[in-house]
C-alpha positions in Angstrom: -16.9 -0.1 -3.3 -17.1 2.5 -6.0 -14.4 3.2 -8.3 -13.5 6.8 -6.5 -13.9 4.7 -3.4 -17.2 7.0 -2.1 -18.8 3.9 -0.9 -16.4 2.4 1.0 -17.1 0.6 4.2 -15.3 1.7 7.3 -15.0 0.2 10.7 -14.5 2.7 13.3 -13.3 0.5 16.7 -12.8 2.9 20.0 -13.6 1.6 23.4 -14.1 5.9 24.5 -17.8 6.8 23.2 -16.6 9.9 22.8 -13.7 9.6 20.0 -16.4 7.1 17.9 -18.5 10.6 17.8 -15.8 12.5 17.1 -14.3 10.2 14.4 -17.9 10.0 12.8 -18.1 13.8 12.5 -14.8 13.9 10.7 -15.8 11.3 8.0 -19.2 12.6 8.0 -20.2 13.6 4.4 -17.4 12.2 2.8 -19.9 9.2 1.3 -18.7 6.1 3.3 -20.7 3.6 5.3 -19.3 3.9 8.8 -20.1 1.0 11.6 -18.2 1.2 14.9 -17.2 -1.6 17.8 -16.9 -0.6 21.3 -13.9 -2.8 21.9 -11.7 -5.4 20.1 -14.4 -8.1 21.0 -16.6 -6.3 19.6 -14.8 -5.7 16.3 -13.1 -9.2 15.7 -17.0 -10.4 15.7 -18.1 -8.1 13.3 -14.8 -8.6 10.9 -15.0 -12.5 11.3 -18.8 -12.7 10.5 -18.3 -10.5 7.3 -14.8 -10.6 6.0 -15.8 -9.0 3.1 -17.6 -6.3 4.4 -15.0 -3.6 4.8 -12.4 -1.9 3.3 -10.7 0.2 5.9 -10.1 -0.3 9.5 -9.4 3.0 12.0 -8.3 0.9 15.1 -7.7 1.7 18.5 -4.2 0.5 19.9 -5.3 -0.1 23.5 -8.6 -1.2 24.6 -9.7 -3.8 27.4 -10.3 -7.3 26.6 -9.1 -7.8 23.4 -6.8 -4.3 22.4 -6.0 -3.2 18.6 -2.6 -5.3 18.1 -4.2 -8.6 19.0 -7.0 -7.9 16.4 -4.4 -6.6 14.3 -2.6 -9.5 14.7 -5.3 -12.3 14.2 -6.6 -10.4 10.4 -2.9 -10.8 9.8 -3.2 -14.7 9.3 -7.0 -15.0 8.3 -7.1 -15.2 4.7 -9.3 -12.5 3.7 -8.9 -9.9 6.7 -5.5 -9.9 6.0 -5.3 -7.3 3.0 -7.5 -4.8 4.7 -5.9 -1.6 5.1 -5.7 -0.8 9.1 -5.3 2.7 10.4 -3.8 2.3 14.1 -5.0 5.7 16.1 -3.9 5.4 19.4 -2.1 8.2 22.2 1.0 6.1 22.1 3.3 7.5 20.3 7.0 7.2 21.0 9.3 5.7 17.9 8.9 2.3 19.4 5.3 2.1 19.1 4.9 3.4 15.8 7.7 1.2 14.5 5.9 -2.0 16.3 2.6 -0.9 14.8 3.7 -0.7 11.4 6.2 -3.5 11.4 2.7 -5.8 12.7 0.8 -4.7 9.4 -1.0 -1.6 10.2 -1.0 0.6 7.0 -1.2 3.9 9.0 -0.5 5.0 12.3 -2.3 8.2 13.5 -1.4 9.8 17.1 -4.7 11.4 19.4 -5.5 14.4 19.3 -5.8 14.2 15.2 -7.2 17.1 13.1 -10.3 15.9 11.1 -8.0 16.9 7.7 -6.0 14.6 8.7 -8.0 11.6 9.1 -10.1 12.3 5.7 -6.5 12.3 4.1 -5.4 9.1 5.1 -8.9 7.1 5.6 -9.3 8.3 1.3 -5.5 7.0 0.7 -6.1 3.8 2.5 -9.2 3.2 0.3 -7.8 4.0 -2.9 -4.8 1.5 -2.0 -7.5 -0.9 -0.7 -9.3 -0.8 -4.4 -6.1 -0.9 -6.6 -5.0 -3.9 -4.8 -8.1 -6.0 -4.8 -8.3 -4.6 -8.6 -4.7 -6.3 -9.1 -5.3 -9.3 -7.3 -8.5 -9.9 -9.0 -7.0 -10.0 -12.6 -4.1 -12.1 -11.6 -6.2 -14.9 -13.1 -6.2 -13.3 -16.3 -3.4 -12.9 -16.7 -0.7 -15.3 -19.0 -0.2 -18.4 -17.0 2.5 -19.5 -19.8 4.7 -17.3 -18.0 5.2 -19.5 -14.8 7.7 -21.7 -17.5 9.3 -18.2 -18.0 13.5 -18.4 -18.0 15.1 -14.4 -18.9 13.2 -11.5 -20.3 13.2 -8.0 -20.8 9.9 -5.6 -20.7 9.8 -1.9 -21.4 6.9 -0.3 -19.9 6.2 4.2 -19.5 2.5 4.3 -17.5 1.1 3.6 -14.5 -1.2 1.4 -16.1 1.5 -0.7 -18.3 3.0 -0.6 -14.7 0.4 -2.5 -12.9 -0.4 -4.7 -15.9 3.3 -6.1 -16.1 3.4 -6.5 -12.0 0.2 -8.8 -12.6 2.2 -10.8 -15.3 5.3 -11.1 -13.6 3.6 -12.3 -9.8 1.9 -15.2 -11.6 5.7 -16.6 -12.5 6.4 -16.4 -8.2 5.1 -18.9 -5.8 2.3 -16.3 -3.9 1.3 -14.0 -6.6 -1.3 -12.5 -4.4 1.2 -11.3 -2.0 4.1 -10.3 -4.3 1.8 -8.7 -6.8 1.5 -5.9 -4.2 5.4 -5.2 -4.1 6.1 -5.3 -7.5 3.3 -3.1 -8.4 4.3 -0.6 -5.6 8.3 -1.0 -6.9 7.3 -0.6 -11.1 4.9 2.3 -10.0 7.7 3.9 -7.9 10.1 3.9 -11.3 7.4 5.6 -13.1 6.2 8.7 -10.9 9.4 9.1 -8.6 12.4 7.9 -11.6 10.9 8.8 -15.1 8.4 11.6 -13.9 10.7 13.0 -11.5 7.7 13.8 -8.5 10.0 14.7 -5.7 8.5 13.2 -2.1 6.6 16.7 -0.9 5.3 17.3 -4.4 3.5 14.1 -4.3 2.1 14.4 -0.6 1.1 18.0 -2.1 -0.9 16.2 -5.0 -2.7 13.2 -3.4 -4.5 15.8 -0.3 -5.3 18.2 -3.4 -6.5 14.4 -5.2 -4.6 15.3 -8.2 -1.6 13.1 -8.5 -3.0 10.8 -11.2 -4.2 14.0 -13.1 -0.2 15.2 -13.0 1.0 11.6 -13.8 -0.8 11.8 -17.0 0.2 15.6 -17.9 3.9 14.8 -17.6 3.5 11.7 -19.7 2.5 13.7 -22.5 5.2 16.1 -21.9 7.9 16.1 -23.9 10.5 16.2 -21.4 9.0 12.5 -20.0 7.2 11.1 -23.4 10.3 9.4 -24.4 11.6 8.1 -20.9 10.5 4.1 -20.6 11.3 1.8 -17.5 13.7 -1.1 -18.4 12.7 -4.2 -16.8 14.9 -8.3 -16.9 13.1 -11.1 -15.7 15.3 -13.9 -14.7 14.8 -17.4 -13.1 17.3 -18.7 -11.0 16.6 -21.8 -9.7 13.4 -21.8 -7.5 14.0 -17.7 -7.2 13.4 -14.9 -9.9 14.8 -11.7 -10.0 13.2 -8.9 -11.0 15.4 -5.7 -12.2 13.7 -2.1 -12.5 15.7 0.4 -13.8 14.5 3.9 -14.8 15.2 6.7 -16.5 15.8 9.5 -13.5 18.4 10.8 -11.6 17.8 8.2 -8.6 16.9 8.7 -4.7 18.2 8.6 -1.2 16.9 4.8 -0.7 18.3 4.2 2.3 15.7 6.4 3.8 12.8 4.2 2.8 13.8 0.7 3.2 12.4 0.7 7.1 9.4 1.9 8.4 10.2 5.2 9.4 8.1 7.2 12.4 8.7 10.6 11.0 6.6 9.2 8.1 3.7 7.6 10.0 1.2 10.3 9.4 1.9 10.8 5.5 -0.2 9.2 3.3 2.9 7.6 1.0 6.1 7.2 1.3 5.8 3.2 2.7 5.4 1.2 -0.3 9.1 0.3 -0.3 9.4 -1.1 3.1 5.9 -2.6 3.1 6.9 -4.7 -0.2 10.1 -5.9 1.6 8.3 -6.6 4.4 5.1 -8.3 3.4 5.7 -9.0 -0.5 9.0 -9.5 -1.9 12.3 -11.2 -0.1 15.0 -9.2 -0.8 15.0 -5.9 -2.0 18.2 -4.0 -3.3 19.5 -0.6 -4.6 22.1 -0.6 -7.1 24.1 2.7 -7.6 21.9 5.8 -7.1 18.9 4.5 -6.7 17.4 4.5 -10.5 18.2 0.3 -10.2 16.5 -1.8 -7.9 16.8 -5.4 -8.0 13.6 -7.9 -6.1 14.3 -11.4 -5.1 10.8 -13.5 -4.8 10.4 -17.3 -4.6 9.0 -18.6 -7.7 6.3 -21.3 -8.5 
């Protein structure tokens, strides 16, 4: 995959002929390498003979033999399927299913009939979150492995960059780095553009369909209003835990909002980082006063 993500692979899985043409019209243009699967069968074959092939998955919820949860379900324990971003697109779409969806790994959740706007939207986000992570998880060896004897210490940090290299650092001092390098990222990332930068939840969902969201990160760090604003970060090793405090520099959010998986957000293409780091990366997560603190409890090494 290319860094812009324009050669991406995508897996298109629909047992309906009809939605795999439609599907491939939408993304049509947009520079990936599409393959399809007529059933789950079909695509559990193709993911299990090339499990590094692709990067994004649109799968259909129900299909005969083997239907999208149960393929969802068995990447979720192979060791390389499991990071692949999975967009469920399915007619079922009550609370329930979207909740059971998401809570089972699924990255997205989009609801038949979608607009082809849409689907580009989210299909692009999943593959940008697709390359930073392997990105991450592919310099996690480079990164210090003194710091697995680490006790207490304090980082300061202002970019998205610094943000992502110190979430590298501090997942090699936790037992699975490649899973809680994810959550910290996501968490150190969150302190930047939401705390310090102050990118309200519809300005960013403006930004990323327009694809300029890193292009405004980097315009309000040079700002004068922001240059100044760092993220405050204490390491500490208790026992065979660490804790991992983030505090910023804004005026804090309503957190309560994004520790689930919440339905209403299904079809945006953010706004899930929090509750997919407490549920796949990190084991505790907590808020401290108005949201600008946020303390992570992950095993360590």
């Amino acid at each position: 995959m290319s860094e812009n993500g324009t050669h991406a692979t995508v897996l298109v899985v629909d047992d309906e002929p009809f939605n795999l043409e439609i599907i491939e019209e939408y993304l049509e243009g947009e520079g990936y390498s599409l393959y399809t699967a007529d059933d789950g069968d079909d695509a559990w074959r193709q993911l299990e003979a090339e499990p590094d092939k692709f990067d994004v998955i649109l799968l259909d919820r129900m299909m005969p033999k083997l239907d999208g949860m149960e393929v969802l379900a068995k990447m979720k324990v192979h060791r390389k399927l499991k990071s692949i971003p999975v967009i469920l697109q399915t007619a079922k779409a009550s609370k329930q299913n979207i909740i059971e969806g998401m809570n089972s790994g699924a990255y997205y959740y989009l609801t038949k009939p979608f607009d082809d706007e849409m689907l580009r939207s989210i299909v692009r986000t999943a593959i940008e979150d697709k390359l930073r992570y392997d990105l991450l998880i592919s310099q996690l060896e480079e990164s210090v492995r003194g710091l697995t004897t680490l006790k207490d210490a304090i980082f300061e940090f202002q970019s998205i960059d610094q943000a992502n290299d110190l979430a590298k650092v501090l997942a090699n001092a936790c037992a699975r780095p490649d899973r809680a390098v994810t959550g910290i990222s996501e968490l150190l990332i969150n302190a930047v553009e939401h705390g310090n930068l102050g990118i309200k939840y519809e300005e960013k969902t403006r930004l990323v369909a327009m694809g300029q969201w890193k292009a405004e990160v980097n315009r309000r760090l040079q700002q004068d209003e922001y240059q100044n604003k760092k993220v405050l970060v204490r390491f500490k090793r208790e026992g065979k835990l660490n804790r991992i405090l983030i505090k910023d520099e804004g005026n804090g959010f309503d957190w309560q909002n994004f520790l689930e998986l919440d339905p209403l957000r299904a079809y945006d293409t953010h706004g899930r980082g929090i509750a997919m780091a407490r549920i796949m990366s990190v084991d505790n997560i907590k808020y401290l006063g108005n949201g600008n603190q946020v303390e992570l409890i992950i095993q360590g090494r």
